[in-house]
C-alpha positions as CSV (number, residue, x, y, z in Angstrom):
1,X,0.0,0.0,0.0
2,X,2.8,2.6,0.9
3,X,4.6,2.1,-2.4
4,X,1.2,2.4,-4.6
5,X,0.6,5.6,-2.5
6,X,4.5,6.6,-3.2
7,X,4.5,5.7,-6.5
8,X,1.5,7.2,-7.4
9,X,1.1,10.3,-5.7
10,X,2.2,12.5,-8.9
11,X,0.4,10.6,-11.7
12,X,-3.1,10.0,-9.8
13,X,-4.6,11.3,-6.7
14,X,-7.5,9.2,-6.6
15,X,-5.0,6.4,-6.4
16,X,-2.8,8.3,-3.9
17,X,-5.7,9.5,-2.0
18,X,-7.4,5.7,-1.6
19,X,-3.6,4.2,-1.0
20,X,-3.2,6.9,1.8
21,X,-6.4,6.1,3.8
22,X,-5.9,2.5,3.4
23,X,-2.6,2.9,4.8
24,X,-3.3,5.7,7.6
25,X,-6.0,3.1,8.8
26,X,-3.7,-0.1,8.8
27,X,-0.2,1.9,10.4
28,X,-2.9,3.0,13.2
29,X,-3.7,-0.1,14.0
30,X,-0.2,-1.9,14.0
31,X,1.8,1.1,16.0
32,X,-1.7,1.8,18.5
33,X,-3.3,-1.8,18.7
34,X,-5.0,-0.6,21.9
35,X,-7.1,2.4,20.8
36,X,-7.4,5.6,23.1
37,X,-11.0,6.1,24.1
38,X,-10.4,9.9,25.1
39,X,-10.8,12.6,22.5
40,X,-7.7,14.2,22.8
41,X,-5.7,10.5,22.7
42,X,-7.5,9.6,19.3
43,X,-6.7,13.1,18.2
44,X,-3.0,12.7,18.8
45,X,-2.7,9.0,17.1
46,X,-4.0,10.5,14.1
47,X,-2.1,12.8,13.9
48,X,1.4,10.9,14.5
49,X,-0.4,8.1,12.0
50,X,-0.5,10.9,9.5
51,X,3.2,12.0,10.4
52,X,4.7,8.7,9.6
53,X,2.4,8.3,6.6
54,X,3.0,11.8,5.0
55,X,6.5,11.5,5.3
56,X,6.9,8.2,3.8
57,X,8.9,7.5,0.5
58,X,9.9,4.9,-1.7
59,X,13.5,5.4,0.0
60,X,12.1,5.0,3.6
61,X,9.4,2.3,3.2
62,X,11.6,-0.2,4.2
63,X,13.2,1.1,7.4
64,X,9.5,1.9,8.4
65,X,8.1,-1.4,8.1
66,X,11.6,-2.3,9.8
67,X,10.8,0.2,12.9
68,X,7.5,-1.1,13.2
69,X,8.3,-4.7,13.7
70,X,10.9,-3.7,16.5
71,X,8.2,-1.2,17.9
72,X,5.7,-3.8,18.4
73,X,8.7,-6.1,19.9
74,X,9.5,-3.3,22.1
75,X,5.5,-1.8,22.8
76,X,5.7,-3.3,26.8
77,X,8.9,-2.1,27.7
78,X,8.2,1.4,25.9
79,X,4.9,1.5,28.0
80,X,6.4,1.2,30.9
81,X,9.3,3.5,30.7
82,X,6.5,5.9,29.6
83,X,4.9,5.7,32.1
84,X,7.7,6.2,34.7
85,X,8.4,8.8,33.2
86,X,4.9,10.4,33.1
87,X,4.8,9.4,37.2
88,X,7.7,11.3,37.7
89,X,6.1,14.2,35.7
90,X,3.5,13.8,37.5
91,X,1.5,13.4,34.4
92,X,-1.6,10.2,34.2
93,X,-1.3,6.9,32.0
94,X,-3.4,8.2,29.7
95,X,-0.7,10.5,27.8
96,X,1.3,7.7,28.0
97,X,-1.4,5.5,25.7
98,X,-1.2,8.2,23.2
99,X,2.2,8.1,22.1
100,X,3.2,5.0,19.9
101,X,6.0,2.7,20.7
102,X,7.2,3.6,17.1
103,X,8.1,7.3,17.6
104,X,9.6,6.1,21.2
105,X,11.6,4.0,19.1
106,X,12.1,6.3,16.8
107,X,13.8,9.1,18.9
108,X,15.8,6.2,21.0
């Protein structure tokens, strides 16, 4: 799906447009398998959905689909070290469910 949407982007938006939703839809569910139920939390995995999406290129679909298999390897550790550090902020689990494992990873 991301190299049809990369591929295809200049030549035909429908295509592009359909590739994107189908792949904003299936990233969101492999780097957030346990969906926020708040407003702001669904808000804020869109948005990093759409980030990683957006940004994505022919050159980079590899290393993705790479950081997402360690992400989903590493998604228990991350939410706990999240969440220490969200204690120590004094800041609730919540904000800790809205941030993938993938941009944890990603910034490690």
């Amino acid at each position: 799906v991301l190299s049809i949407m990369t591929s295809s982007s200049t030549t035909t938006p429908e295509v592009y447009g359909a590739a994107r939703e189908l792949a904003l839809s299936l990233l969101e569910q492999e780097i957030f398998p346990h969906s926020d139920n708040n407003a702001e939390g669904i808000s804020s995995q869109k948005y990093e959905t759409c980030l990683w999406v957006d940004a994505i290129s022919e050159n980079t679909i590899e290393d993705l689909m790479t950081m997402t298999a360690e992400a989903r390897q590493q998604s228990v550790q991350h939410k706990m070290q999240i969440f220490q550090a969200l204690s120590k902020a004094k800041l609730g689990y919540d904000s800790a469910c809205s941030v993938s494992s993938l941009l944890s990873l990603s910034i490690s």
